[in-house]
C-alpha positions as CSV (number, residue, x, y, z in Angstrom):
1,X,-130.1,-27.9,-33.2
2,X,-129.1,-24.2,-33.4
3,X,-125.6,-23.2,-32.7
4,X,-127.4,-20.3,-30.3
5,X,-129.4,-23.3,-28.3
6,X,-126.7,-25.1,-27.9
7,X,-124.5,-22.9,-26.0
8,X,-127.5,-21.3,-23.7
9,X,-127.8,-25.1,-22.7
10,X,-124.3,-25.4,-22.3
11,X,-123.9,-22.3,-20.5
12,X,-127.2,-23.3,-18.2
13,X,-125.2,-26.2,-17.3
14,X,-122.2,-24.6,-16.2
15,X,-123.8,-21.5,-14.7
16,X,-125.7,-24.1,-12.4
17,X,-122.5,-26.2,-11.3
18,X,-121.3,-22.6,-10.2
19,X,-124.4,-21.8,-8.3
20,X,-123.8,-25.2,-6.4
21,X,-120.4,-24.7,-5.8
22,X,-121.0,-21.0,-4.3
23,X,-124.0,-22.6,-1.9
24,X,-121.7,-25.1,-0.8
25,X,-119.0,-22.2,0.4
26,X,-121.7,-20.6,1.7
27,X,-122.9,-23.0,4.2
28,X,-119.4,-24.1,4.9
29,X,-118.9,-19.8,6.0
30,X,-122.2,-19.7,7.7
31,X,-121.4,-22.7,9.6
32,X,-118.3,-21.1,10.9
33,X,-116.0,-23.8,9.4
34,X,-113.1,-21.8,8.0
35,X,-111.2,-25.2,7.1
36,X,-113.4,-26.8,5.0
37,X,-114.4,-23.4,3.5
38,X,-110.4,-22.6,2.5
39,X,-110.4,-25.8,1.3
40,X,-113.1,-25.6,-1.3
41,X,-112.2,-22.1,-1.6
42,X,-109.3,-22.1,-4.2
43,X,-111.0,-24.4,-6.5
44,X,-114.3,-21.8,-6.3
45,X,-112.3,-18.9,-7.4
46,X,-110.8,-21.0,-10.4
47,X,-114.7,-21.9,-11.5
48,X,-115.3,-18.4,-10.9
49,X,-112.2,-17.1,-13.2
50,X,-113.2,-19.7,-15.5
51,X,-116.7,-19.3,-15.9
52,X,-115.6,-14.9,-16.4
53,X,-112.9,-16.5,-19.2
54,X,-115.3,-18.4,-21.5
55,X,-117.7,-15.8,-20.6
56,X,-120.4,-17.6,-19.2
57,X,-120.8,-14.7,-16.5
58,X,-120.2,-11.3,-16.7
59,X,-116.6,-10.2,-16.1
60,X,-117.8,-7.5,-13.1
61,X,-120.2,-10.4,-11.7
62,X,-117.2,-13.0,-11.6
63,X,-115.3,-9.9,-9.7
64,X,-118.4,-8.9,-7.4
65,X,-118.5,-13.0,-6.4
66,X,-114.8,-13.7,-5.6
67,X,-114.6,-10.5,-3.5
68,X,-118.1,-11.2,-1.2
69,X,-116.6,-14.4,-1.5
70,X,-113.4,-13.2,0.0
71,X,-114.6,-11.0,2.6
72,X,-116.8,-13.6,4.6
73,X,-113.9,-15.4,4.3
74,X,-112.0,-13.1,5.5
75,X,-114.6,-12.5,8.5
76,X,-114.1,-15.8,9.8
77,X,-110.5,-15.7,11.0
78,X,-110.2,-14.4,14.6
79,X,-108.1,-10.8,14.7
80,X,-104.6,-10.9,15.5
81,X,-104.1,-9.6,19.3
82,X,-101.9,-7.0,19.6
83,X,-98.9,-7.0,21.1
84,X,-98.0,-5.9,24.0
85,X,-94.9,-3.8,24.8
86,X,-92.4,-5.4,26.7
């Protein structure tokens, strides 16, 4: 078996346990459930990091994921009230 066919399998592989990963952190943001999705967060962005560091994905894709990523996230907690003067 070719070197070259070898890694596109391997990298098929990997690129597909990312794809799962991000769908699961997707339904866990679309489902409102900001616990469960900061708990599988942290280990996303590691895959994601990963994934840029053995180059399986492009290094401005692995950036473009973590920061969509992010920003639902981010969506999801409530805004602070302001206070009020005493």
């Amino acid at each position: 078996m070719r070197t070259n066919e070898k890694r596109r399998l391997r990298k098929r592989a990997q690129k597909a346990s990312l794809k799962t990963r991000l769908r699961t952190v997707r339904a866990l943001i679309a489902a409102n459930d900001l616990a469960g999705a900061e708990r599988v967060a942290p280990t996303t962005f590691g895959l994601i990091g990963k994934m840029r560091q053995k180059r399986v994905i492009n290094r401005k894709r692995a950036a473009r994921l973590q920061s969509r990523l992010q920003r639902s996230m981010n969506k999801l907690v409530p805004p602070a009230s302001p206070e009020k003067p005493a």
